[in-house]
C-alpha positions in Angstrom: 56.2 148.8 35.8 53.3 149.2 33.0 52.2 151.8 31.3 48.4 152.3 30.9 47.1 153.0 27.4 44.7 155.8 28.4 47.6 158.3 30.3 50.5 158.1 28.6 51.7 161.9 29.7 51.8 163.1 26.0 53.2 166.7 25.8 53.7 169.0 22.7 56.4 171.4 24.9 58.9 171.6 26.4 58.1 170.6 30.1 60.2 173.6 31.4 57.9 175.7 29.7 54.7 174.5 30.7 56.0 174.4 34.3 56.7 178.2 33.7 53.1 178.9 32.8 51.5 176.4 35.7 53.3 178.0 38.2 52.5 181.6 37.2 49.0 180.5 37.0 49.1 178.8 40.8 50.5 182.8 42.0 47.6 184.1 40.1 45.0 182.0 41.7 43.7 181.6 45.1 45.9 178.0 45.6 49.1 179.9 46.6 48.7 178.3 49.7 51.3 178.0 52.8 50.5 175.2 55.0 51.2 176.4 58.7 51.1 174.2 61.9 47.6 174.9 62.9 46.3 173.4 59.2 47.3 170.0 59.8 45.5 167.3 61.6 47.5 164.7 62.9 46.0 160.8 62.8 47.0 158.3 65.4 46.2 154.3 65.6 45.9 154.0 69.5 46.3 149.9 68.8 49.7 150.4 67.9 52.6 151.2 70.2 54.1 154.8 69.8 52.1 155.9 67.3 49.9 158.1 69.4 53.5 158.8 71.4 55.0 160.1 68.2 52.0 161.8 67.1 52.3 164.1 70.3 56.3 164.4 70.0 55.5 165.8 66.2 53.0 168.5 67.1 55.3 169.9 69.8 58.2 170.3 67.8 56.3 171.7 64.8 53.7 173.5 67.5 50.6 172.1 65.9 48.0 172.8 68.7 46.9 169.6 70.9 43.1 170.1 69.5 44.5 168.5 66.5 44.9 165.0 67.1 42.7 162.6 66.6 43.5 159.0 67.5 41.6 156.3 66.0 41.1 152.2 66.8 42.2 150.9 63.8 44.1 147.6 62.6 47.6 147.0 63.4 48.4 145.2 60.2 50.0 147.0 57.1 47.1 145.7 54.7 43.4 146.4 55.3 40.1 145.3 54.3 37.6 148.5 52.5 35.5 147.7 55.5 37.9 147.9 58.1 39.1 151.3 56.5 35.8 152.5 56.2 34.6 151.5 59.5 37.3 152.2 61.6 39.7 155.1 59.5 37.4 157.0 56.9 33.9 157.7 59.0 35.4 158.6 62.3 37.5 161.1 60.6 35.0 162.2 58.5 33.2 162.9 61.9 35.3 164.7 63.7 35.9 166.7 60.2 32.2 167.1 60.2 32.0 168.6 63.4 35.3 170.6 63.6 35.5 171.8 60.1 32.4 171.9 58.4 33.3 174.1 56.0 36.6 172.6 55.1 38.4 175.7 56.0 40.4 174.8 58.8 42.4 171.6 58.1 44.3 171.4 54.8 46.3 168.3 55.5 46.6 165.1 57.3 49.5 163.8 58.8 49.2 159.8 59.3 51.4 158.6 61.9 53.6 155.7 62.7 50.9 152.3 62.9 48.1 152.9 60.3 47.4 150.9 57.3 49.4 151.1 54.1 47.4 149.3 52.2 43.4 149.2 51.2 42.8 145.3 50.1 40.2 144.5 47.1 37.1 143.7 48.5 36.2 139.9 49.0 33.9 138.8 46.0 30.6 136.8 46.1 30.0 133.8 45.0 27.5 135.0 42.4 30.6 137.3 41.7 33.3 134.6 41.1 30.7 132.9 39.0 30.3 135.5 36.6 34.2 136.0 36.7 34.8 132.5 35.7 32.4 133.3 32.5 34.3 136.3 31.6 37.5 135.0 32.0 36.7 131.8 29.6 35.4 134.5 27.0 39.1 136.0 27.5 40.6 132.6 26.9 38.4 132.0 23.8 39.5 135.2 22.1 43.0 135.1 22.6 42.6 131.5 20.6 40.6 133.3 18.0 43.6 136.0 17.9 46.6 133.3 17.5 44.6 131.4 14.5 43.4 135.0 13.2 47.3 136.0 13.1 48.4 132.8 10.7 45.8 133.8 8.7 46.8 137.6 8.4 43.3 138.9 8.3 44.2 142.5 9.7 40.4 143.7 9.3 39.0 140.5 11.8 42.8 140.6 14.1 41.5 144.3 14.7 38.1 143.1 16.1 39.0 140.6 17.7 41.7 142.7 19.6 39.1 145.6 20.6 37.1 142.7 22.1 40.3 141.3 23.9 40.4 144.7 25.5 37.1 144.9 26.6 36.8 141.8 28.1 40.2 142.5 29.9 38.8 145.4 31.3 35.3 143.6 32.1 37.9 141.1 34.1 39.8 144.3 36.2 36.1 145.1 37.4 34.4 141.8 38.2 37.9 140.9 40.3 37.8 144.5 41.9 41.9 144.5 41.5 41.3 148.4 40.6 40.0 149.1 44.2 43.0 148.3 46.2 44.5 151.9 47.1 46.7 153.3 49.7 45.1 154.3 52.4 46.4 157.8 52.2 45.7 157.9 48.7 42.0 157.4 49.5 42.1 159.3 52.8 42.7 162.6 50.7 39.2 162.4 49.3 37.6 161.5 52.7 35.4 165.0 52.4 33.3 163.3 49.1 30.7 161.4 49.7 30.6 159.1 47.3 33.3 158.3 44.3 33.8 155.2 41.9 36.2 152.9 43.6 37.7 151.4 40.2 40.6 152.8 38.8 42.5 156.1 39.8 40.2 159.4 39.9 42.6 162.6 38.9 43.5 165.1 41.3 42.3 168.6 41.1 45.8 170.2 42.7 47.7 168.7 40.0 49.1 171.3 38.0 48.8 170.8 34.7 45.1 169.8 35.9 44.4 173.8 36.8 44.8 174.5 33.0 43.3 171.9 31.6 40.6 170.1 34.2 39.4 166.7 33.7 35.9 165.9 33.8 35.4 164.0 36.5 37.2 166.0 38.6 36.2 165.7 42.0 36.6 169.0 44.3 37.0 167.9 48.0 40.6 167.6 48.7 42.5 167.0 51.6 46.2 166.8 51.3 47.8 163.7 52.8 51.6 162.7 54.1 52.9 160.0 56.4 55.0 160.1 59.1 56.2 156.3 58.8 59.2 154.0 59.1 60.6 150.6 59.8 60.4 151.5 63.8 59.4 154.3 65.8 63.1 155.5 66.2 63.3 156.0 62.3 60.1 158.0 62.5 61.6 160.3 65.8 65.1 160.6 63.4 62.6 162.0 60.5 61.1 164.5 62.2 64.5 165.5 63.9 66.4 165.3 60.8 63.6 167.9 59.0 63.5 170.4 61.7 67.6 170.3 61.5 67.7 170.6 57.7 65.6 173.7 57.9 67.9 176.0 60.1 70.5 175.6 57.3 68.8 174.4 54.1 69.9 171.1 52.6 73.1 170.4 51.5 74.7 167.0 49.5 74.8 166.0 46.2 72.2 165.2 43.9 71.9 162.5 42.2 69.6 161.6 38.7 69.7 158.1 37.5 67.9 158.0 33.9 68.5 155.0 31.6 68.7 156.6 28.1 70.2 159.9 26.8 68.5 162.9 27.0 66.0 163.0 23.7 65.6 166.6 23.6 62.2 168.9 23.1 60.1 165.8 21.6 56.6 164.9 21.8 57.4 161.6 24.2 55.3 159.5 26.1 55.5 156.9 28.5 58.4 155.9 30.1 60.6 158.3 27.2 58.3 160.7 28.9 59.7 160.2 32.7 63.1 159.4 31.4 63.5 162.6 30.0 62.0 164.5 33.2 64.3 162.4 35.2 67.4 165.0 32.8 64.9 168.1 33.3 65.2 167.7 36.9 68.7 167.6 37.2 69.0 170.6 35.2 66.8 172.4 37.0 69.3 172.1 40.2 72.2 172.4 38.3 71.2 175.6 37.1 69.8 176.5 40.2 73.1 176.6 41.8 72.0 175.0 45.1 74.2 172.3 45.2 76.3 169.6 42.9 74.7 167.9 40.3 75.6 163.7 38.9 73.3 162.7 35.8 74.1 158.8 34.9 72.0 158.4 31.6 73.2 154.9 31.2 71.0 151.8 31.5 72.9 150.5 34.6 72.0 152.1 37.8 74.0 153.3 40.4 76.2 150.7 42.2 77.9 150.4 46.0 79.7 153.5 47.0 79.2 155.3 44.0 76.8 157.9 45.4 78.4 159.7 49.0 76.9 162.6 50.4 73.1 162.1 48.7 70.6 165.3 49.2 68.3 164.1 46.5 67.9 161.4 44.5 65.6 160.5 41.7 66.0 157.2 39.9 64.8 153.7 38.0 64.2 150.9 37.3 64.9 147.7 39.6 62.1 146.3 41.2 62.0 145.4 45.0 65.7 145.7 45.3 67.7 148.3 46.9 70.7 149.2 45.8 73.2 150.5 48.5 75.0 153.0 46.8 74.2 156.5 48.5 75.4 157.4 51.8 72.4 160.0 52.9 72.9 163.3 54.5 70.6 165.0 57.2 66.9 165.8 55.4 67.9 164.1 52.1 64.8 163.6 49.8 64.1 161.0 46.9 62.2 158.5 45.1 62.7 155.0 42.8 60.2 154.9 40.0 59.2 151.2 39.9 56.0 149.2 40.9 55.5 148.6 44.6 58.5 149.9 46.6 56.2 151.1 49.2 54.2 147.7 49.3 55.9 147.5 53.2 57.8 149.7 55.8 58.2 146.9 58.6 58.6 143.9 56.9 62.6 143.1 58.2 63.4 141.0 55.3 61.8 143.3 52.6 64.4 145.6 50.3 61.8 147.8 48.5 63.5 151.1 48.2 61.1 153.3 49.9 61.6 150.8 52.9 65.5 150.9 52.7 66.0 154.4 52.3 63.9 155.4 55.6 66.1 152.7 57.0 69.3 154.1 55.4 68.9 157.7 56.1 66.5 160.0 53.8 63.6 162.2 55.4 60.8 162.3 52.7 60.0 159.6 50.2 57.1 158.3 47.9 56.4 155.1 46.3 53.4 153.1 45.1 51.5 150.1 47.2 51.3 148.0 44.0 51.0 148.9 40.6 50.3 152.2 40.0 51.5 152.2 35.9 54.2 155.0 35.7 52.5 158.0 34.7 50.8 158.0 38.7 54.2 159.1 39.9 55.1 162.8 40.2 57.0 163.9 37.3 60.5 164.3 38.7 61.6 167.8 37.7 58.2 169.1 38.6 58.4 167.5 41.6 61.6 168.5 42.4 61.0 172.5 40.9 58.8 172.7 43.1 60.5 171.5 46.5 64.1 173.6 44.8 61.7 176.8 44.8 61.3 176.8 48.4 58.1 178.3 48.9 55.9 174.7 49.2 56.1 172.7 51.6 56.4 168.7 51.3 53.0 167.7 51.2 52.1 171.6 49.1 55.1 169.8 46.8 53.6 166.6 46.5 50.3 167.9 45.8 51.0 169.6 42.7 52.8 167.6 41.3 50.2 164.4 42.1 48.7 163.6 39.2 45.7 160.9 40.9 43.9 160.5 44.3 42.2 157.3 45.2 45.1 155.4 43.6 48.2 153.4 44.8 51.1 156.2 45.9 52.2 157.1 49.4 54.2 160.5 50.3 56.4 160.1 53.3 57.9 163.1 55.3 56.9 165.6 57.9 54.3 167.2 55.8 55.7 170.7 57.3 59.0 170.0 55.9 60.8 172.8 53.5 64.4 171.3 52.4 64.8 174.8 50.6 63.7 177.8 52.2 63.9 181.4 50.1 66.2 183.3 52.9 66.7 186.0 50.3 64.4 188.2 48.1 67.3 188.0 45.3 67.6 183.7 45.8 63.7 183.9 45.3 64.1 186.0 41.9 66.9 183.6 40.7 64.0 181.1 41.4 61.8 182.5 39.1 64.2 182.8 36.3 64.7 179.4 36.4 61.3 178.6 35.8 60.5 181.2 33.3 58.3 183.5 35.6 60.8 186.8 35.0 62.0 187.7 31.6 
C-alpha cells in the first residue's frame, strides 16, 4: 500500500465534525436520495453460466421489474482489454441508456452480476510507444545516478533539482506505460453517461461528501452508481442475496470488530495512513455509541488471529497483503473491508487468499476492495463509511457512494446494491442517529 503525494486526506477537524456538517448539507440538498427497486439496472454476461440465471433470481426477490435487464456478450475472463470493455460492456449499455433513459432520470444504479470483468487491462503500447519509453526510462536511470553522487556531495540546492526532475520523469514513465489506465470495470462503468474523460489516473467523484462542500475542478457530473453482485461461485452469489433480504427483516446483529495498528492520536491534523488509522477508532466509536451492537477495538500492530473474532457483523481492518486471516466466524448479512493493495484483484481464482475473495467465501454479504493499487486514500474512510450504513437511511451502494472518494479508479463495492443492514424502525432510533452525528443539539 502507497500513499500518493497529491491526496494525502489532510483535515484540520475533527472528522466527526465534518461528517456532522456533510450530512446536514446532503438533507439540505436535492441528493437525499433512496434507491428503490425500479432505479436499478441489472447487467448480465450471457457468455457466462448463471449470471443471466442469477440476474433474474435478484430482480424477483428485490421486485426490480423485468424491463431492467440487460444482458450483454462480453468476456468470460476476470481481466479485460479497454477495447473489449469498450466494445462489448461500455457502448451497448450506453445504448440502451441512450434510448431508455435519455435524461438520466430513470436508472440510478447498476447492479453487475455474477461473470463480468473485474478488471480493465492497460492498453497494449506501440512500438513507437515502447521506443519513446525506453528513452524516458534511461533519463530516469541517469538522474537517480546524478542524485546518489549529488548526496555525497551534500549540495542540497542541486539534490533539490535534481529530485523535482526525478519526479517528473517518474510521472512522464506512469503515462507512456499507460499503468494509470487499468481500472475496475465498475469503477469506470459509473461514468459510462460522459462522453469523453482522461483515462490516466483516478478522476474524483462528485457524490463524495466532503466533495459537495468543497468540489474539485475537474469534477465530472454524470454519475451512475455501481455495485456487484459477485462471488467465488454462483451459490455464494444466491447465499448473498438471500443473506441480505434475511438481515433486513431483523436488522443485523454480531459483533464489530475494528483492527487499527497504532493508538488512537486524538483531534490532529494527520494524513496518510495516521489519517485512516485514526478513522479506523472513529468508526468503532461511532457504533459503540450508537448502541447497536458490541464493539472490539485492537489498536495494536498485530492483527486479529484464528478464533479470536466469533459472531462478526462488521469488520474494518489492515494491513496484510493477499493473505486472509481466518479469525472471524461471520453472521447472516455481515459487512466489511481490509485496507491493503489488491484484495479484490480475483473472486474465482481457488488458490487465491485476498481478503475480499475469502470473506465472500467465508460468509460476509457486502465487501470492497481495490483491483491493484489504488494508494490508500481511494478507499472509503471507515467511520464515514460505516456512519453512513449505522444511520440506516442509505442503502449499500447510496453508502458507498458517499463515501467514494474517485471514479475511474481501481475499487470494487460488492453487495446487493438494495441492501440496508440498519433500517430506522423507529422515529426516536432515527433522532438518536442524528445525535450521534451532530445533526440535533
Amino acid at each position: 500500500m502507497r500513499i500518493r503525494k497529491d491526496q494525502t486526506g489532510k483535515t484540520n477537524k475533527s472528522t466527526v465534525f465534518i461528517y456532522g456538517l456533510s450530512i446536514f448539507f446532503l438533507f439540505s440538498s436535492e441528493n437525499s436520495w433512496g434507491l428503490s427497486p425500479e432505479q436499478v439496472l441489472v447487467v448480465a454476461n450471457k457468455m457466462v453460466g448463471h449470471s443471466v440465471e442469477l440476474a433474474e433470481y435478484y430482480m424477483v426477490k428485490r421486485h426490480i421489474p423485468k424491463e431492467n435487464l440487460v444482458v450483454l456478450r462480453t468476456s468470460a475472463e476476470e481481466e479485460c482489454t479497454r477495447k473489449e470493455y469498450n466494445d462489448q460492456i461500455a457502448h451497448p449499455l450506453r445504448i440502451f441508456l441512450d434510448k431508455n433513459d435519455p435524461e438520466g432520470k430513470k436508472y440510478h444504479c447498476l447492479a453487475l452480476m455474477f461473470g463480468l470483468p473485474l478488471r480493465i487491462n492497460a492498453p497494449k503500447m506501440t512500438a513507437e510507444e515502447e521506443k519513446g519509453l525506453a528513452e524516458i526510462k534511461k533519463q530516469h536511470e541517469a538522474v537517480l545516478q546524478q542524485i546518489k553522487d549529488v548526496e555525497l556531495l551534500k549540495d542540497q540546492e542541486l539534490l533539490k533539482i535534481l529530485r523535482e526532475s526525478e519526479k517528473r520523469l517518474k510521472q512522464q514513465i506512469n503515462l507512456s506505460n499507460k499503468t494509470l489506465q487499468v481500472a475496475s470495470v465498475d469503477s469506470e462503468i459509473a461514468l459510462v453517461r460522459e462522453e469523453t474523460y482522461p483515462l490516466n489516473g483516478w478522476l474524483p467523484n462528485k457524490l463524495f461528501l466532503w466533495n459537495q462542500k468543497n468540489p474539485p475542478k475537474n469534477l465530472l457530473q454524470k454519475v451512475i452508481l455501481v455495485s456487484r453482485l459477485d462471488g467465488p461461485t454462483s451459490k455464494s452469489v444466491r447465499r448473498l442475496i438471500d443473506d441480505s433480504l434475511e438481515t433486513e427483516k431483523e436488522g443485523l446483529k454480531g459483533v464489530a470488530y475494528f483492527d487499527a495498528r497504532w493508538p488512537d492520536p486524538g483531534n490532529k491534523q494527520l494524513s496518510g495512513y495516521a489519517f485512516y488509522d485514526r478513522a479506523v477508532h472513529q468508526a468503532a466509536r461511532l457504533i459503540e455509541k450508537s448502541g447497536r451492537m458490541p464493539v472490539v477495538l485492537d489498536s495494536k500492530e498485530r492483527l486479529f488471529q484464528s478464533g479470536e473474532c466469533p459472531n462478526a457483523a462488521l469488520y474494518c481492518g489492515w494491513y496484510n497483503l493477499g493473505n486472509y486471516i481466518d479469525a472471524f466466524t461471520w453472521t447472516k448479512g455481515s459487512v466489511g473491508y481490509h485496507i491493503a493493495s489488491a484484495e479484490c484483484v480475483t473472486l474465482k481464482n481457488k488458490e487465491s487468499r485476498v481478503w475480499c475473495k475469502m470473506m465472500l467465501e467465508k460468509g460476509v454479504a457486502a465487501t470492497l476492495g481495490p483491483v491493484a493499487e489504488p494508494y490508500v486514500e481511494a478507499f472509503p474512510p471507515p467511520d464515514l463509511f460505516f456512519g453512513l450504513l449505522l444511520d440506516g437511511r442509505w442503502t449499500l451502494a447510496e453508502t458507498y457512494a458517499l463515501s467514494n472518494p474517485f471514479w475511474s479508479w481501481q475499487m470494487v463495492l460488492i453487495g446487493d446494491p438494495l441492501y440496508r443492514p440498519f433500517s430506522n424502525k423507529t422515529i426516536s432510533a432515527s433522532r438518536n442517529q442524528n445525535k450521534m452525528v451532530g445533526l440535533e443539539e
